[in-house]
DOROGU-978293 format. One line per field, with one value per residue: x, y negated, z of N, C-alpha, C in turn; residue in one letter; residue number from 1. Coordinates in Angstrom, 1 decimal. Atoms other than C-alpha are relative to their C-alpha. Layout:
BEGIN
n_px c(X;...);
n_py c(Y;...);
n_pz c(Z;...);
ca_px c(X;...);
ca_py c(Y;...);
ca_pz c(Z;...);
c_px c(X;...);
c_py c(Y;...);
c_pz c(Z;...);
miti c(a;...);
lovo c(NUM;...);
***
This chain:
BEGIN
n_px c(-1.3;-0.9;-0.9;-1.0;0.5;-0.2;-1.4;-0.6;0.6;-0.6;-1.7;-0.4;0.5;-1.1;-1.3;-0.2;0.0;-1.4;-1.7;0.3;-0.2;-1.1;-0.5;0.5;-0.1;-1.5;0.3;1.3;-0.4;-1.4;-0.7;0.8;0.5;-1.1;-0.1;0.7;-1.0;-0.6;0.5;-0.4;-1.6;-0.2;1.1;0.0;-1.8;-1.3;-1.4;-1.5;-0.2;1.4;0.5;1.8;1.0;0.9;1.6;0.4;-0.9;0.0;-1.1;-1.4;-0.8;-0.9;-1.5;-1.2;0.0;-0.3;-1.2;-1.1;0.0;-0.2;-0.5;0.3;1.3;1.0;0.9;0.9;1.1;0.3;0.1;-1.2;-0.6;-0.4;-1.4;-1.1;-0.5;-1.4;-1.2;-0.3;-0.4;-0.8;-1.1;0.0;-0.8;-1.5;-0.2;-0.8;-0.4;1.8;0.2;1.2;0.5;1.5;0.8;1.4;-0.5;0.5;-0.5;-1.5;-1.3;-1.4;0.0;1.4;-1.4;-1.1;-0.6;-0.7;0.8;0.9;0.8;1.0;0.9;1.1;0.0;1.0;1.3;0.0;0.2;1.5;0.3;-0.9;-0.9;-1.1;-1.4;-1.1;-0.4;-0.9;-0.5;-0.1;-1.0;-1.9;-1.1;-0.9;0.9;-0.3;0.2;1.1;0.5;0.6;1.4;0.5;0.9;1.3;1.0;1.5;1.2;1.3;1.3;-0.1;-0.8;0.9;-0.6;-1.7;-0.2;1.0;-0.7;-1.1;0.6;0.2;-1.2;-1.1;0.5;-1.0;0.1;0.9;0.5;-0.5;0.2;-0.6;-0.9;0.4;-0.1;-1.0;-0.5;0.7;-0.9;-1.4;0.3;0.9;-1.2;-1.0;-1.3;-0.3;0.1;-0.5;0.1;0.9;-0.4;0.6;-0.5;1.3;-0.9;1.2;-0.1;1.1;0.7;-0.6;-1.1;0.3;0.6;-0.6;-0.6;0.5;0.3;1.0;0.8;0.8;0.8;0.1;-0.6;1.1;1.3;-0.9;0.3;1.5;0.1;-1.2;0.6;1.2;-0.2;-0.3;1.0;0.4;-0.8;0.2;-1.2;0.6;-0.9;-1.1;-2.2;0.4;0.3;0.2;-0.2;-1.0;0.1;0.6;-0.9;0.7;-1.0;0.2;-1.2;0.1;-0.2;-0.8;-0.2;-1.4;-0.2;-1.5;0.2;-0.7;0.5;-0.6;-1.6);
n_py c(0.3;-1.1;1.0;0.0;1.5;0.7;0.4;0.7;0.6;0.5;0.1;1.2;1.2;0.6;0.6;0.7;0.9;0.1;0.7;1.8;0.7;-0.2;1.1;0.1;-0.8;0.1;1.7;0.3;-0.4;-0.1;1.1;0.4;-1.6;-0.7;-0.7;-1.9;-1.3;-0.1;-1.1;-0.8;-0.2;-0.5;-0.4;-1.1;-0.3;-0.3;0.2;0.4;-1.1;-0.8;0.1;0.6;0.1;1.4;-0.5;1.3;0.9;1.5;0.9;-0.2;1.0;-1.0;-1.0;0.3;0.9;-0.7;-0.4;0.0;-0.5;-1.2;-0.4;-0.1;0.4;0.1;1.1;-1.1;1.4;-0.6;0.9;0.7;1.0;0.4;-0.1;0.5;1.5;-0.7;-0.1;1.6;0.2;-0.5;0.8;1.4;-0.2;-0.5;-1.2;-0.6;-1.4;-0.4;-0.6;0.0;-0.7;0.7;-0.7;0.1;0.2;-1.3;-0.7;0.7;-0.5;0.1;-1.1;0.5;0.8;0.9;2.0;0.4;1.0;0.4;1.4;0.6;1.1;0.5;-1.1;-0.9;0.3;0.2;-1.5;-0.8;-0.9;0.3;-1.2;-0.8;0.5;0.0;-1.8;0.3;0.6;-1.1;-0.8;0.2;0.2;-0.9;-0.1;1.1;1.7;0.8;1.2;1.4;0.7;1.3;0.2;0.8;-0.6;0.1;-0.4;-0.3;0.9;0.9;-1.1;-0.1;1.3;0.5;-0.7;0.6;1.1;-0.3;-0.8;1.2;0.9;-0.6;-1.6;-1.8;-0.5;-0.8;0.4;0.1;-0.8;0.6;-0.9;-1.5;-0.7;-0.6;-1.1;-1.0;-0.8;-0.7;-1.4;-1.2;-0.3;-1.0;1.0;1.1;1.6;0.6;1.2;1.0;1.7;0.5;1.1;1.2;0.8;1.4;0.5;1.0;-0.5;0.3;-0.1;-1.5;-0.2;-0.1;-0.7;-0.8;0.4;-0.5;0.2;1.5;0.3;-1.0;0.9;0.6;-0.4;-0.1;1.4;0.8;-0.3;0.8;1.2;-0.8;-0.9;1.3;0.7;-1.0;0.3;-1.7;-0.9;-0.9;-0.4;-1.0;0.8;1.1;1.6;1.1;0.9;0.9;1.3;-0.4;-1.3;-1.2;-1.1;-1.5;-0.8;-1.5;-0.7;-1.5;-0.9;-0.5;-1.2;-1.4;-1.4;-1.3;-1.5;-1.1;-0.7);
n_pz c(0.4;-1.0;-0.3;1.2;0.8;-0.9;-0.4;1.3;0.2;-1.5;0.3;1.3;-1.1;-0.6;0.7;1.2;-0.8;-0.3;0.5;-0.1;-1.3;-0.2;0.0;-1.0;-1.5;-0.6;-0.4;-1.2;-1.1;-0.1;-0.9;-0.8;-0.9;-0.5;-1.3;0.6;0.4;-1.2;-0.8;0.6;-0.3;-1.5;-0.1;0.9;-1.0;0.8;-0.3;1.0;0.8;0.6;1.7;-0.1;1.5;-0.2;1.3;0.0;-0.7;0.7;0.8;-0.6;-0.2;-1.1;0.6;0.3;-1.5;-0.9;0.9;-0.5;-1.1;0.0;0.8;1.7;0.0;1.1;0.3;0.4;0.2;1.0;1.1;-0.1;-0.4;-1.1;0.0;0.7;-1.2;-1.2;0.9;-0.1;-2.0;-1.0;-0.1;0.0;-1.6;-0.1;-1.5;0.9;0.0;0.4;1.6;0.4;0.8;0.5;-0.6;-1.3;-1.0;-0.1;0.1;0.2;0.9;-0.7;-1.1;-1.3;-1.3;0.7;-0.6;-1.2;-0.5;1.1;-1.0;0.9;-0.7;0.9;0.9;-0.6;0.3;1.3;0.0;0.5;-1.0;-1.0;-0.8;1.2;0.1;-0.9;0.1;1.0;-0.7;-0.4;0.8;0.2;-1.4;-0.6;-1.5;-1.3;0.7;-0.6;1.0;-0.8;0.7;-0.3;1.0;-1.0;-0.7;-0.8;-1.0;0.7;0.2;1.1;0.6;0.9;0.7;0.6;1.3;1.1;0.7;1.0;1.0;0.9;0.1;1.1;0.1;-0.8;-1.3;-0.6;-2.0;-1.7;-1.5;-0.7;-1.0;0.4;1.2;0.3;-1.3;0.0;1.0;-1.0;-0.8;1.3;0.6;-0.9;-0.6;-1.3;-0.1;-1.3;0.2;0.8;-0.3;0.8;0.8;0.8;1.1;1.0;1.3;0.2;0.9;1.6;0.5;0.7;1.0;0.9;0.5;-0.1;1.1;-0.3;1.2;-0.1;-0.9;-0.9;-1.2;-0.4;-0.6;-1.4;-0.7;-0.3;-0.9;-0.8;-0.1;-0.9;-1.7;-1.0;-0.6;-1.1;-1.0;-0.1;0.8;0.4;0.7;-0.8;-0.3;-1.0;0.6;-0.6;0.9;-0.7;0.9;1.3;0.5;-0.5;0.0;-0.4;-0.7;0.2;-0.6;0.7;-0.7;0.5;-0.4;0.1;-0.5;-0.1;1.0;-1.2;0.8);
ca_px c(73.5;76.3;78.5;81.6;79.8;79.5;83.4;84.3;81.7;83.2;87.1;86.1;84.4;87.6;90.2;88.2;87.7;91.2;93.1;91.0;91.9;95.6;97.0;94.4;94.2;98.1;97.7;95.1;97.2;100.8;102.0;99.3;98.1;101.7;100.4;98.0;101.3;103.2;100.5;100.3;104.2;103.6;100.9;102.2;105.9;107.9;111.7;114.9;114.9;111.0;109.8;106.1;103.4;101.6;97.8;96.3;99.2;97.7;100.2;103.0;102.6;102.6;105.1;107.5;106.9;107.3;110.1;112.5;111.7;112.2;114.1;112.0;108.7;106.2;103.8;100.5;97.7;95.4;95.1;98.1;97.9;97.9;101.4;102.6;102.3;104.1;107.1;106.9;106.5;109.1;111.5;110.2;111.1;114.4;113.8;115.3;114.6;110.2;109.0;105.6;103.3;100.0;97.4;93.9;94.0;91.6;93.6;97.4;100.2;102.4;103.0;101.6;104.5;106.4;106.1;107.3;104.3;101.2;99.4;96.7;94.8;91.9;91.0;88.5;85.8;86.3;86.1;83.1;84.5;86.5;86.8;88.7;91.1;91.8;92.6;94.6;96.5;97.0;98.2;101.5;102.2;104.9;103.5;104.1;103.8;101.6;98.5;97.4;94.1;93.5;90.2;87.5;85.0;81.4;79.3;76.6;74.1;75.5;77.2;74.4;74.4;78.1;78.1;75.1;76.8;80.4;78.8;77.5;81.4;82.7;81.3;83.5;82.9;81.1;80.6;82.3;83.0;82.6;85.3;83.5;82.9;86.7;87.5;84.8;86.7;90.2;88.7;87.2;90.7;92.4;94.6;95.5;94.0;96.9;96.7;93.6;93.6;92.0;92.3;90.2;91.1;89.6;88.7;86.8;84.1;84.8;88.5;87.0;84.6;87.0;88.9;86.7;84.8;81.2;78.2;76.2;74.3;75.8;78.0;74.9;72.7;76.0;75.7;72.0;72.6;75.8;73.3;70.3;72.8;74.7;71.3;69.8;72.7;72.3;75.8;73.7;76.3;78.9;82.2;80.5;79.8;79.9;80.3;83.7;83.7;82.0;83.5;82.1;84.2;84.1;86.1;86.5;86.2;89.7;90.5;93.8;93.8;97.1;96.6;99.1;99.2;100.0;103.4);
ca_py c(-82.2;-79.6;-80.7;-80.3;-83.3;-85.1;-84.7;-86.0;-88.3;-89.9;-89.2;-91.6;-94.2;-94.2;-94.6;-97.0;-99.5;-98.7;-99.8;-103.0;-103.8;-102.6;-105.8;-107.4;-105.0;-104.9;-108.9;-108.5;-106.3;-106.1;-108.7;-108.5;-106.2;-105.5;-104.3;-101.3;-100.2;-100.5;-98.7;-96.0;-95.7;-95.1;-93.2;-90.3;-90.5;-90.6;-89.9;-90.4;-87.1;-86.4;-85.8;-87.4;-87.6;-91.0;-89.2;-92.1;-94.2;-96.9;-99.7;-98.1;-100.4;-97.6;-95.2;-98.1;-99.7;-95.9;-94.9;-97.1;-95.2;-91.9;-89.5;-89.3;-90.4;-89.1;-91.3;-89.1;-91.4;-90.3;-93.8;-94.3;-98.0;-97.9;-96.1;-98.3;-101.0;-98.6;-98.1;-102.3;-102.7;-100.5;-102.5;-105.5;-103.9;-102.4;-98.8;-96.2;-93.0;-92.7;-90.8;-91.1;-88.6;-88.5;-86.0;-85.7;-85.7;-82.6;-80.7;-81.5;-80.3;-79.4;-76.0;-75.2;-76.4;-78.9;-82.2;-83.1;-86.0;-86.4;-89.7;-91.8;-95.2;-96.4;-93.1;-90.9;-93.3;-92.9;-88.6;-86.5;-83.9;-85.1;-82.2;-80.4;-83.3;-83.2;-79.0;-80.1;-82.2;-79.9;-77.2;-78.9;-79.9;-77.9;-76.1;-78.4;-81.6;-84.4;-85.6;-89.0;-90.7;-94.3;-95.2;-97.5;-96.2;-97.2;-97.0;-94.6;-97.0;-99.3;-96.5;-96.2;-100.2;-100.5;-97.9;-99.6;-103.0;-101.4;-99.3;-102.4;-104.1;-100.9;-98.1;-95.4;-95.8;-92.8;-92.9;-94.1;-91.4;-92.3;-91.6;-88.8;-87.4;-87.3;-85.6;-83.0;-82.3;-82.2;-79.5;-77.5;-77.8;-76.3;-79.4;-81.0;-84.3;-86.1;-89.6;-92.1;-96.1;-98.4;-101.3;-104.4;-105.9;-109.6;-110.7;-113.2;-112.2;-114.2;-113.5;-109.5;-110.1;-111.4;-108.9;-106.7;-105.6;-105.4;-104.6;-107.5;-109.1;-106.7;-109.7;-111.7;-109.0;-108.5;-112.3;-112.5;-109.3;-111.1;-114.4;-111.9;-110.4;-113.6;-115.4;-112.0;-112.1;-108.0;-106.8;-104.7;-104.2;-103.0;-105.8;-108.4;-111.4;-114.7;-117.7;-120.0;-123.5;-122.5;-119.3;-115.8;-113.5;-110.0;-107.8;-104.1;-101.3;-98.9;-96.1;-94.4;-90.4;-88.1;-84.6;-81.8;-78.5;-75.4;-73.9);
ca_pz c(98.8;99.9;102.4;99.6;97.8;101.1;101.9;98.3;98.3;101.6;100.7;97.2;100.1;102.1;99.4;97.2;100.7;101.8;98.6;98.7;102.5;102.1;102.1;104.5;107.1;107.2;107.5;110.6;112.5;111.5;114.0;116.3;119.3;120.0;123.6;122.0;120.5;123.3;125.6;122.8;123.2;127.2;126.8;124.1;126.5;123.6;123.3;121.5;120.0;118.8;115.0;115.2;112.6;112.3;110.4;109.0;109.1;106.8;105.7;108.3;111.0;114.1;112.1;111.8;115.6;117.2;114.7;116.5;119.6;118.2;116.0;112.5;112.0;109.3;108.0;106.8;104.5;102.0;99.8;97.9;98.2;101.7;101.5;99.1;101.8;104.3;101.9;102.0;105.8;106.5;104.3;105.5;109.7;108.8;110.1;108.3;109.5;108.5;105.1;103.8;102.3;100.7;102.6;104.8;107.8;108.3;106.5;107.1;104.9;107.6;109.4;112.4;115.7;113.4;115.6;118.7;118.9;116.8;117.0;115.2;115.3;114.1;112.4;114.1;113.3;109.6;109.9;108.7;111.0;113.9;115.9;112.8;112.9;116.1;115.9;112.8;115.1;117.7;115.4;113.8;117.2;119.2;122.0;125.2;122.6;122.8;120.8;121.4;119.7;120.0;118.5;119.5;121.9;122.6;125.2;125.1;125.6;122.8;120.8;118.1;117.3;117.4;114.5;112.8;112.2;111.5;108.7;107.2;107.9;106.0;104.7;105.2;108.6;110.3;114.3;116.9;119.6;122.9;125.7;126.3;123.4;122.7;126.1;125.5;121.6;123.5;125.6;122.6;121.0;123.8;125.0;128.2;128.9;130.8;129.9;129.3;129.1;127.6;125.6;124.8;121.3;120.4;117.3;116.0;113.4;110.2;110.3;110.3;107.8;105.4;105.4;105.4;101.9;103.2;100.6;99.0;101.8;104.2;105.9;106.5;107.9;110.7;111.3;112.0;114.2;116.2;116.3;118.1;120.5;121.8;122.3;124.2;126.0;125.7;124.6;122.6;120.0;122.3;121.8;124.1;121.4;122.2;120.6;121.4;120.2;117.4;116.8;117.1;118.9;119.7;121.7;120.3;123.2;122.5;124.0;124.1;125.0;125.4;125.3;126.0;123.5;126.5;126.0);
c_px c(1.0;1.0;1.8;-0.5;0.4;1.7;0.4;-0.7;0.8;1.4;-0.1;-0.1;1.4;0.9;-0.3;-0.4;1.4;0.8;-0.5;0.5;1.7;0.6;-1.0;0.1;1.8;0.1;-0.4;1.2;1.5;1.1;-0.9;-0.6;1.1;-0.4;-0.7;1.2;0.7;-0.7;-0.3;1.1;-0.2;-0.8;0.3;1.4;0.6;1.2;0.4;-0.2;-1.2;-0.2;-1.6;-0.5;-1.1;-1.2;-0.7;0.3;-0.3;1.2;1.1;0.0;0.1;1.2;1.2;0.6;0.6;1.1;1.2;0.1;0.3;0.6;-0.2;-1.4;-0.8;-1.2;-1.0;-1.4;-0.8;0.0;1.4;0.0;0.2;1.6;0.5;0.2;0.7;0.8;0.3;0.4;1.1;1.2;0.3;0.9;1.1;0.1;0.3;-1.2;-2.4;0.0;-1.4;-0.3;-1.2;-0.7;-1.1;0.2;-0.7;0.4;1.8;1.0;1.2;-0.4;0.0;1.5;0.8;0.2;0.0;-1.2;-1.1;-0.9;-0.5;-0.9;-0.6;-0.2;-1.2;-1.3;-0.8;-0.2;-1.2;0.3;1.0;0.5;1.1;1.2;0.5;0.9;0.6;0.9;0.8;0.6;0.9;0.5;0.7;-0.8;1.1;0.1;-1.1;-1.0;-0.3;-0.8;-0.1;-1.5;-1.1;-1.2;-0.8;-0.4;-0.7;-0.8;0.2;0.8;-1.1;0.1;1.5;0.0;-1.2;0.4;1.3;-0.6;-0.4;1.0;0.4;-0.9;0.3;0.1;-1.4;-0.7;1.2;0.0;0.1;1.4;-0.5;-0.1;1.6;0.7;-0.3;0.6;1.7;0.2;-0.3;1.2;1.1;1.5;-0.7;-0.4;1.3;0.4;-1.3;0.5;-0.8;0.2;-1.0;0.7;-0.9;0.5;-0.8;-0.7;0.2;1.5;-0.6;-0.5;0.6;1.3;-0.5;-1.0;-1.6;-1.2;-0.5;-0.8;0.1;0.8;-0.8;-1.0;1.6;0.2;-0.8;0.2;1.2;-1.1;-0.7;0.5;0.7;-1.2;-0.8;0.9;0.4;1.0;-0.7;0.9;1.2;1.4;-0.8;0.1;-0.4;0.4;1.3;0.2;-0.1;0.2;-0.4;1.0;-0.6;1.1;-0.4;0.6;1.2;0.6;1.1;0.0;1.6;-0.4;2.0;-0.2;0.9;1.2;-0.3);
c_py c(0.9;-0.8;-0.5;-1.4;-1.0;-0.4;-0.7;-1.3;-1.4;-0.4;-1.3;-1.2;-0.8;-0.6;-1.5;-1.7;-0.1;-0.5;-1.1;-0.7;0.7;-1.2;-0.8;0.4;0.0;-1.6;-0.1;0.9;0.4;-0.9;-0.2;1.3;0.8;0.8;1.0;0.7;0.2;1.0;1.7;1.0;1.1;1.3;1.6;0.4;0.3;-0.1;0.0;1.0;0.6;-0.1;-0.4;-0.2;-0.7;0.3;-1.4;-0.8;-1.3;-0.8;0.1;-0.9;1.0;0.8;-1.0;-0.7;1.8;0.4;-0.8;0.7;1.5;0.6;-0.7;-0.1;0.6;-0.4;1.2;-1.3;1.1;-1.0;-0.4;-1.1;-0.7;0.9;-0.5;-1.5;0.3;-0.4;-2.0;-0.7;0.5;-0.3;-1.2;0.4;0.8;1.4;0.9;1.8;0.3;0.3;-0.3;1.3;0.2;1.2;-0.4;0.8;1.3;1.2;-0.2;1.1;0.6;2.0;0.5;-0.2;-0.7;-1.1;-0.2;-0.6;0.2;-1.1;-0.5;-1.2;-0.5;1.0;0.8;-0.7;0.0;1.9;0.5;1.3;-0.1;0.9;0.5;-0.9;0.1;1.8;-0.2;-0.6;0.6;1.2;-0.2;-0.4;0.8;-0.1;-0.6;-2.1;-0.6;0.0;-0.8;-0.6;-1.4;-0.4;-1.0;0.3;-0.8;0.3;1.1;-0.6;-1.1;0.9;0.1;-1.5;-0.1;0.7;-0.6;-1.2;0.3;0.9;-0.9;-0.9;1.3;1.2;1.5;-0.2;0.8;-0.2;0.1;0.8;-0.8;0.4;1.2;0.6;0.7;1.0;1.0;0.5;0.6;1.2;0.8;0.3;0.4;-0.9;-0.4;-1.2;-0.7;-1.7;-0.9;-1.2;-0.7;-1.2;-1.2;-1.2;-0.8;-0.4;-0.9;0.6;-0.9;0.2;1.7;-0.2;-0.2;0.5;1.7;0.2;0.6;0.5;-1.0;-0.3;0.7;-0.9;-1.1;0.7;0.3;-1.1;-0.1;1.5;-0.5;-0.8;0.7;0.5;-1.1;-1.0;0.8;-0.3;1.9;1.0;1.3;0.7;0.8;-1.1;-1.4;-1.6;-0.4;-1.0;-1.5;-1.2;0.2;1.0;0.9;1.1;1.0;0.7;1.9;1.0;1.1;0.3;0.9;1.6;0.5;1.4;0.7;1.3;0.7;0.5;1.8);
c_pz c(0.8;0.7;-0.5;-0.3;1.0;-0.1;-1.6;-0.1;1.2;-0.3;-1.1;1.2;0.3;-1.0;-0.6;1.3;0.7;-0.5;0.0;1.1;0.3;0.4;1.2;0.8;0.5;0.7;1.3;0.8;-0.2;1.2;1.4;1.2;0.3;1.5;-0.5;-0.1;1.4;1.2;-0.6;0.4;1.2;0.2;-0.6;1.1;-1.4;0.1;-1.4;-1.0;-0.7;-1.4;0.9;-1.5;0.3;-0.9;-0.2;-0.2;-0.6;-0.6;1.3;1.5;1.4;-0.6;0.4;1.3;0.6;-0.6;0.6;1.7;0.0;-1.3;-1.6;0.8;-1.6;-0.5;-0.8;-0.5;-1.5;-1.1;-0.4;0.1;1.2;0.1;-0.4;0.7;0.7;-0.7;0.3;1.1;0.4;-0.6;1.2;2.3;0.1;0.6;-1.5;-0.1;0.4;-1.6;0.2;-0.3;-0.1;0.5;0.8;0.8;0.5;-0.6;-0.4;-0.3;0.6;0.6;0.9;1.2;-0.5;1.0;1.4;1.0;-1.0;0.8;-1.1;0.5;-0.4;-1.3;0.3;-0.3;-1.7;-0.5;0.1;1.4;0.9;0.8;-0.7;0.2;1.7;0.2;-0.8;0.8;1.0;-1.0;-0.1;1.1;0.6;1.6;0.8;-0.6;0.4;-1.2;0.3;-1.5;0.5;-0.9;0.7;0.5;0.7;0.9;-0.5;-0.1;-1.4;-1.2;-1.6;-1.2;-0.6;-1.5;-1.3;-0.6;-0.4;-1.0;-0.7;-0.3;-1.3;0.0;0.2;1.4;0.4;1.0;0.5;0.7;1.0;0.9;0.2;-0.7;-0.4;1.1;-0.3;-1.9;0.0;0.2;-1.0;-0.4;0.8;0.7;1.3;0.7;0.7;0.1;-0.3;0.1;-0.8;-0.3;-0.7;-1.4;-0.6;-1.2;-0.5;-1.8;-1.4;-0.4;-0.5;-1.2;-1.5;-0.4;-0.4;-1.2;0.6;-1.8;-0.3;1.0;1.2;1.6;0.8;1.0;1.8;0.4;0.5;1.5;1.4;0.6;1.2;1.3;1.1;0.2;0.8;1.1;0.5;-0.1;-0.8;-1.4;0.2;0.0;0.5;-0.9;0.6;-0.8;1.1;-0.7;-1.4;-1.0;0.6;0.4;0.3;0.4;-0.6;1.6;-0.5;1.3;-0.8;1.1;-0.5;0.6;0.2;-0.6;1.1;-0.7;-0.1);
miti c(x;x;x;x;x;x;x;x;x;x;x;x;x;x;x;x;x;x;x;x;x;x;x;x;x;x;x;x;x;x;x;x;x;x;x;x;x;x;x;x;x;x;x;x;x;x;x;x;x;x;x;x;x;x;x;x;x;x;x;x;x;x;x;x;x;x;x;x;x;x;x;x;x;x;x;x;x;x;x;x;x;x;x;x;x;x;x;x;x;x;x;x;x;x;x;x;x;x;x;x;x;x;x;x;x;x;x;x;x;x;x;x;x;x;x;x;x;x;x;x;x;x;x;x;x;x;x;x;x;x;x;x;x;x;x;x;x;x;x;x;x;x;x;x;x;x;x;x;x;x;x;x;x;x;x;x;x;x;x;x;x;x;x;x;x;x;x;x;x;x;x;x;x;x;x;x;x;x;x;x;x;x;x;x;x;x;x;x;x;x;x;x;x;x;x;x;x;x;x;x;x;x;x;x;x;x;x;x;x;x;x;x;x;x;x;x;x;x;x;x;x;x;x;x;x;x;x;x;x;x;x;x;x;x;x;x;x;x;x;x;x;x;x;x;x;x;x;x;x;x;x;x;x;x;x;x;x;x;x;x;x;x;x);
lovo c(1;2;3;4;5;6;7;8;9;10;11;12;13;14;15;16;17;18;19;20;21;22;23;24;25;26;27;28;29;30;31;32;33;34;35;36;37;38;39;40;41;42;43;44;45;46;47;48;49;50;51;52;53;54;55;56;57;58;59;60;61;62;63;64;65;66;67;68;69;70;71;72;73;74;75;76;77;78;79;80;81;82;83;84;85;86;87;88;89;90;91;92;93;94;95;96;97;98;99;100;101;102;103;104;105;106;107;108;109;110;111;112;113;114;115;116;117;118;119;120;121;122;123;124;125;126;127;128;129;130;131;132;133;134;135;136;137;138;139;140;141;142;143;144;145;146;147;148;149;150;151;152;153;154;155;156;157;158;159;160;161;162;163;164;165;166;167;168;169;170;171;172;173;174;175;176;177;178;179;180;181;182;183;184;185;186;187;188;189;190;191;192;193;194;195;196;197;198;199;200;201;202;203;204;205;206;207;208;209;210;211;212;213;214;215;216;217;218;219;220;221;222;223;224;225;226;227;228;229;230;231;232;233;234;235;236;237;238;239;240;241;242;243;244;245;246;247;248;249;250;251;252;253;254;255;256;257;258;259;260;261;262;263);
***
């Protein structure tokens, strides 16, 4: 199969699990995890006066959080029904000054030093070829801008698993990079490192799963492996399950990079 087929084959994946969890996924984190954004925020140093481009932006809810922090915001998604939640969200937070538009993220619509900031979250694990987006990224930025990645990063030791049960939560998910891994595509793409951090975001596993559109039998076979790792005691999955008065949580490992493009 050529890897043309692959990228389309993939691109259908994303969109046709995206417009199902538009509405969900906005639900699960519209109101929630205000400190990621906020370390985000600290993390990219945004100002008053910056254009930024939110790749990925899903149902709007960073575009419309950093948009009161900065000039103009452009919102970048490839499913339209996850834009047509932006457009909704960003009645529903009153912000004026963010546009949408429909594009992939590996190859972005824009011209190369446009944006002040580029930033993205919960995205890189969903990319056939990650490095390219982050060089895409890098490009529309203005030499001396920022990029900043947030994504959830594995262990190496548990890096394999983790991607073996999200791949059965969602299919359009690829791999997990770890922290290193994204340092070491930074460097390839000719940016700065000048920020890391990291971020632990709990969740409890049936609120994911139902929002989440797994295959038939695919939410069962990620219960029986939860069940195996909280009775090891192994973190062998990587978000440290455990079971709370009768409730399976899990904490996702994220990691928040800011690069620098050289002037």
């Amino acid at each position: 199969m050529s890897l043309a087929m692959n990228v389309e084959q993939h691109n259908a994946e994303i969109v046709d699990q995206f417009t199902r969890q538009a509405e969900p996924f906005s639900r699960r984190h519209a109101h929630t995890h205000e400190a990621l954004l906020e370390l985000m925020a600290e993390c990219a140093g945004v100002r008053a006066g910056d254009s930024l481009l939110d790749i990925a932006c899903g149902p709007g809810i960073v575009s419309c959080f950093l948009a009161k922090r900065v000039a103009h915001v452009t919102g970048l998604d490839m499913v339209p029904a996850m834009l047509e939640r932006a457009r909704q969200f960003q009645a529903e937070s009153k912000v004026e000054n963010v546009a949408w538009k429909l594009g992939e993220s590996t190859d972005l619509p824009f011209t190369d030093n446009t944006f002040d900031c580029a930033v993205t979250r919960f995205s890189f694990h969903h990319f056939l070829a990650p490095a390219t987006a982050l060089r895409e990224m890098a490009r529309v930025s203005k030499p001396g801008g920022t990029v900043l990645v947030a994504d959830v990063a594995p262990s190496a030791e548990t890096q394999a698993n983790f991607n073996l049960w999200e791949i059965l939560r969602d299919p359009s998910h690829t791999r997990a990079l770890t922290q290193a891994e994204f340092e070491s595509i930074g460097k390839d793409a000719g940016l700065e490192l000048v920020r890391k951090a990291s971020y632990a975001m709990e969740m409890d596993l049936e609120g994911l799963l139902s929002s989440s559109f797994p295959r038939a039998g695919d939410a069962d076979k990620i219960r029986a492996l939860f069940e195996e790792d909280i009775q090891t005691r192994q973190d062998s999955l990587g978000v440290a399950a455990r079971r709370e008065d009768g409730v399976i949580l899990l904490t996702y490992p994220v990691a928040v990079l800011a690069w620098q493009k050289p002037i």
